[in-house]
C-alpha positions in Angstrom: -0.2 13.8 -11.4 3.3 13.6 -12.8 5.0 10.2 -13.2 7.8 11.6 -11.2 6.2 12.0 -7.9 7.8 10.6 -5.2 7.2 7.0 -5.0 7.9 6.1 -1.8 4.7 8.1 -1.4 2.5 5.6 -3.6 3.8 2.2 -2.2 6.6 1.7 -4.4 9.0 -0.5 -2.6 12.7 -0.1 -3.2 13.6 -3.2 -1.6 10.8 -5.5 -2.9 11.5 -4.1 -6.6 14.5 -6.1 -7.2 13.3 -9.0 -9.3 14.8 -12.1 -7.3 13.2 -10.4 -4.0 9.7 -10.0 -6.4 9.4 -13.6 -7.9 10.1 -14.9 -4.2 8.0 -12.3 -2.3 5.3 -12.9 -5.3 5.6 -17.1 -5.1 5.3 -17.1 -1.2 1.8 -15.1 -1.8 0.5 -18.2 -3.2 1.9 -20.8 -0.6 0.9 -20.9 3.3 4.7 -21.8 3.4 7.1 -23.3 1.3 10.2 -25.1 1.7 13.2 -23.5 0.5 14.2 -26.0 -2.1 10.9 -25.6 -3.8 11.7 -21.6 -3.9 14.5 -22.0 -4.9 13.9 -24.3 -8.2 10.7 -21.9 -8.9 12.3 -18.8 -8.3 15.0 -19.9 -10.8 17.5 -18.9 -8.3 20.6 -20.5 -6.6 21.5 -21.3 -3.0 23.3 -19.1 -2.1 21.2 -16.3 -4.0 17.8 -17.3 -2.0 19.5 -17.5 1.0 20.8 -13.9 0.8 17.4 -13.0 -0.3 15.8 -14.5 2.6 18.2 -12.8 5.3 17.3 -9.3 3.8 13.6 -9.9 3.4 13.6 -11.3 7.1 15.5 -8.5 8.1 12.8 -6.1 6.8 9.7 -8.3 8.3 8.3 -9.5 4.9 9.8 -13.3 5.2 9.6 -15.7 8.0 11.9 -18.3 8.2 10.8 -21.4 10.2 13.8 -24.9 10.4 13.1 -28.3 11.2 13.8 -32.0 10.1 12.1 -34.6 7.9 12.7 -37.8 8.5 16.2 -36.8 10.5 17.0 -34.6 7.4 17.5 -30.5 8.6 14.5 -28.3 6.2 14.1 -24.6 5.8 10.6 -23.5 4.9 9.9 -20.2 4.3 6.7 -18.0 4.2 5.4 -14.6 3.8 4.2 -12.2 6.8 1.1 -10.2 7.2 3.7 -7.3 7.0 5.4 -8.6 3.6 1.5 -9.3 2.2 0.7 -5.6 2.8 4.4 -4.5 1.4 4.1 -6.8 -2.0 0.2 -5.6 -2.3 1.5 -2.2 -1.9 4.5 -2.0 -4.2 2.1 -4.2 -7.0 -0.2 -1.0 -6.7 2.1 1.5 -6.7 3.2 -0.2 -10.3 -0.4 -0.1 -11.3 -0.5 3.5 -11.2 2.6 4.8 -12.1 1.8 2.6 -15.3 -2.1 3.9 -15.3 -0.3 7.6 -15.2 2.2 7.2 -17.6 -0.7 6.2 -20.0 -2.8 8.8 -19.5 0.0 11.3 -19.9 1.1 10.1 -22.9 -2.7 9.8 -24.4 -3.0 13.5 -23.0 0.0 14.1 -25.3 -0.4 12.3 -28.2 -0.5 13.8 -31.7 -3.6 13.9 -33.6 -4.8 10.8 -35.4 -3.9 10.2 -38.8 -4.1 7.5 -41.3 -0.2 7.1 -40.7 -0.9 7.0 -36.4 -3.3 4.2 -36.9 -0.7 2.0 -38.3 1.8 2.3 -36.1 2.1 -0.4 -33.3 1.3 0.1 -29.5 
């Protein structure tokens, strides 16, 4: 199958490609929840940054967003959705195989192997 199929078609996610929406979508997997701060200092991101990332991935249903206090102070933790869990295990699949095709289109293309081949790096 050609790398150029369509890729909505294999799970590839437009929206979750991004790489700030990946590392937090990706980060979130691992955490029941997470409070934003801690997101925010693993994700390498700023403020302002994860907080626009948070509107658009709660827009889309991948994010929950649930506020309180501790100790008086206001918190923001954040956590990923059953609907964001199937979305990242999705898109990480549809990377899979676009790579897995890409490889066996190019082995199905390669040239012969020579002594010069075998010293080139992969």
């Amino acid at each position: 199958m050609p790398v150029e199929r369509s890729l909505a078609a294999t799970g590839f996610n437009e929206l979750i490609h991004h790489p700030s929406r990946l590392a937090v979508l990706a980060f979130l997997s691992g955490c029941v929840e997470a409070d934003f701060a801690l997101v925010r200092d693993r994700c390498e991101l700023s403020d302002s940054a994860l907080s626009k990332i948070t509107r658009t991935l709660e827009e889309a249903g991948y994010v929950g967003v649930r506020k309180g206090r501790v100790s008086r102070k206001p918190c923001t933790w954040l956590y990923l959705t059953a609907e964001g869990a199937d979305a990242l295990a999705a898109h990480l699949d549809a990377l899979h195989a676009i790579a897995a095709d890409a490889r066996s289109a190019a082995a199905q293309h390669s040239e012969p192997a020579t002594e010069d081949a075998a010293d080139r790096p992969r």
